[in-house]
C-alpha positions as CSV (number, residue, x, y, z in Angstrom):
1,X,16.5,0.7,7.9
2,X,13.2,2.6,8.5
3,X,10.6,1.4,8.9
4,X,7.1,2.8,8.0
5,X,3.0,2.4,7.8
6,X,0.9,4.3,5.9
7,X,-2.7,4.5,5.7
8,X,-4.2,5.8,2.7
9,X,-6.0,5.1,-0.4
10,X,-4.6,3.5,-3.4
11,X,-3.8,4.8,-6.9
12,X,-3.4,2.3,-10.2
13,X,-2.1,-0.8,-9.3
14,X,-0.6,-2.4,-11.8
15,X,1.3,-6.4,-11.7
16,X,5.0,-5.6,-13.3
17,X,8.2,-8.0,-14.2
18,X,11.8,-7.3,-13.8
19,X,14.3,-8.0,-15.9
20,X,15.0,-11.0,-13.9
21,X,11.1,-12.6,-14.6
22,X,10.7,-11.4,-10.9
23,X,6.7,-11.0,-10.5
24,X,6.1,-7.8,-8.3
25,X,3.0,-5.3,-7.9
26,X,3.3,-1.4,-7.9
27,X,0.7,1.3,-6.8
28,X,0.6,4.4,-5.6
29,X,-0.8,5.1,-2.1
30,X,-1.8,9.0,-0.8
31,X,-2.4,9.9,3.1
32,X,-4.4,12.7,4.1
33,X,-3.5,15.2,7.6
34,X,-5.0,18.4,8.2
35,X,-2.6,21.0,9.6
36,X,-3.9,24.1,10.9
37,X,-7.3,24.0,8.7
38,X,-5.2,22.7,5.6
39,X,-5.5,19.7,4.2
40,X,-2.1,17.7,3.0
41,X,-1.6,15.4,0.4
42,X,1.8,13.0,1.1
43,X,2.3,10.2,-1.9
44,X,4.1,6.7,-1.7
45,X,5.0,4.5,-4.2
46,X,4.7,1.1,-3.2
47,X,6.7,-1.9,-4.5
48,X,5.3,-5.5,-3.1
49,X,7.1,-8.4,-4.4
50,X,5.7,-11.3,-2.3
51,X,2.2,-11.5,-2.7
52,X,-1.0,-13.4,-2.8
53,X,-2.5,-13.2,-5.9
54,X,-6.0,-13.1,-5.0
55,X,-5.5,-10.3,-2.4
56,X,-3.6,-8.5,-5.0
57,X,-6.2,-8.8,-7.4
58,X,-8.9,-7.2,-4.9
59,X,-6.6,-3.9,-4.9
60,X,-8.9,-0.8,-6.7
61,X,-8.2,2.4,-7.3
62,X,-9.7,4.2,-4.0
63,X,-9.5,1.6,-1.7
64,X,-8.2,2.2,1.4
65,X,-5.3,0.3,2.6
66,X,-2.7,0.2,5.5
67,X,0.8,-0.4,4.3
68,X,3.4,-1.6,5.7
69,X,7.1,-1.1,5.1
70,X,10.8,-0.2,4.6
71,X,10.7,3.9,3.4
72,X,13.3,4.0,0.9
73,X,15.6,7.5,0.9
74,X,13.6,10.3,-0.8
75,X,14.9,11.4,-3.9
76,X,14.0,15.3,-5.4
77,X,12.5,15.6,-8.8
78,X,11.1,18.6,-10.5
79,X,7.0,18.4,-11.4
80,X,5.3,19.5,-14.8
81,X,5.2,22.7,-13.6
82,X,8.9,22.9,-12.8
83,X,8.4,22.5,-8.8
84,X,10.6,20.8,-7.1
85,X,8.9,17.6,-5.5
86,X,10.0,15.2,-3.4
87,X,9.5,11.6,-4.0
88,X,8.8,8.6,-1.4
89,X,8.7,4.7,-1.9
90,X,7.9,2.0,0.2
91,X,8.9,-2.2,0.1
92,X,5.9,-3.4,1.3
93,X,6.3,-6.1,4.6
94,X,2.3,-6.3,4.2
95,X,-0.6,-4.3,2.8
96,X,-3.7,-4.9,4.3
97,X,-7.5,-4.1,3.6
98,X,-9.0,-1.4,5.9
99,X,-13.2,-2.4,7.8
100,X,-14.3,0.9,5.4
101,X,-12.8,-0.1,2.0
102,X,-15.2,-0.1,-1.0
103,X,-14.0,-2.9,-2.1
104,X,-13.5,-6.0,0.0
105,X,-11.8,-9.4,-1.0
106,X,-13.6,-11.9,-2.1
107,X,-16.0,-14.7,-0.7
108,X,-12.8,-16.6,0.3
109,X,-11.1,-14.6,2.5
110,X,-13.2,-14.1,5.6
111,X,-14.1,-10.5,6.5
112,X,-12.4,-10.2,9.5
113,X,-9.2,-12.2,7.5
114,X,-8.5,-9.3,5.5
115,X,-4.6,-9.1,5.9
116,X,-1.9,-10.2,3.4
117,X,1.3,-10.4,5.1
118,X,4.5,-11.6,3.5
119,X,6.8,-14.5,5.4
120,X,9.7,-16.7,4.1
121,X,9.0,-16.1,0.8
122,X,4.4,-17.0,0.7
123,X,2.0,-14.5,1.6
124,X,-0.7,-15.4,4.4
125,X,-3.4,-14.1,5.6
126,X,-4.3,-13.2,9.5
127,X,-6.9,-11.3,11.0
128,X,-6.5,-7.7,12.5
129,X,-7.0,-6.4,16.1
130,X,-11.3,-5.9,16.9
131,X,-10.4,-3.5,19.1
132,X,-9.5,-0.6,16.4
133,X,-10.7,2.5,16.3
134,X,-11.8,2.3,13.0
């Protein structure tokens, strides 16, 4: 199992359910690197299916996010224009809001409580580290 985190802003959430009445959210989520002078755009899609409602409610397009995960194995598809692509998902473990989001949960989770995190089966919330460098 690999393991992965991912920071990056989010694309189209969007609250789904399987064909077992499961509840689970999907999004999209794109990281940014420069290498030499060139910038480069990796995507992720991102299946969370223990969640807090309210925290996955606050989730906009454009928001910046950490995720946390299991990388699933990439699979090969071709694009519109016939380019083959290669395709990356993510279980989420825990998705958390990053200091610089646009926009931040709401008046009941406490600012520096942005975090969900998922555990035996309910997501909570816990603070992250001060000390980050951003």
């Amino acid at each position: 199992m690999n393991q992965i985190q991912v920071i990056g802003r989010i694309n189209a959430p969007e609250k789904k359910l399987s064909k077992n009445n499961v509840e689970y959210w999907k999004f999209s989520i794109v990281s940014n690197v420069k290498d030499r002078g060139e910038e480069i755009s990796t995507w992720y899609q991102v299946t969370v299916f223990q969640f807090n409602e309210k925290f996955m409610n606050c989730l906009k397009k454009g928001g910046s996010l950490i995720v946390n995960g299991v990388l699933g194995v990439p699979s090969i598809y071709q694009d519109r224009m016939g380019v083959n692509q290669v395709s990356l998902s993510i279980v989420a473990n825990s998705v958390n809001f990053l200091p610089f989001s646009e926009k931040k949960p709401d008046s009941q989770y406490d600012s520096k409580d942005n975090r969900m995190t998922q555990g035996s089966g309910q997501a909570q919330a816990s603070s992250y580290d001060e000390d980050l460098p951003f």
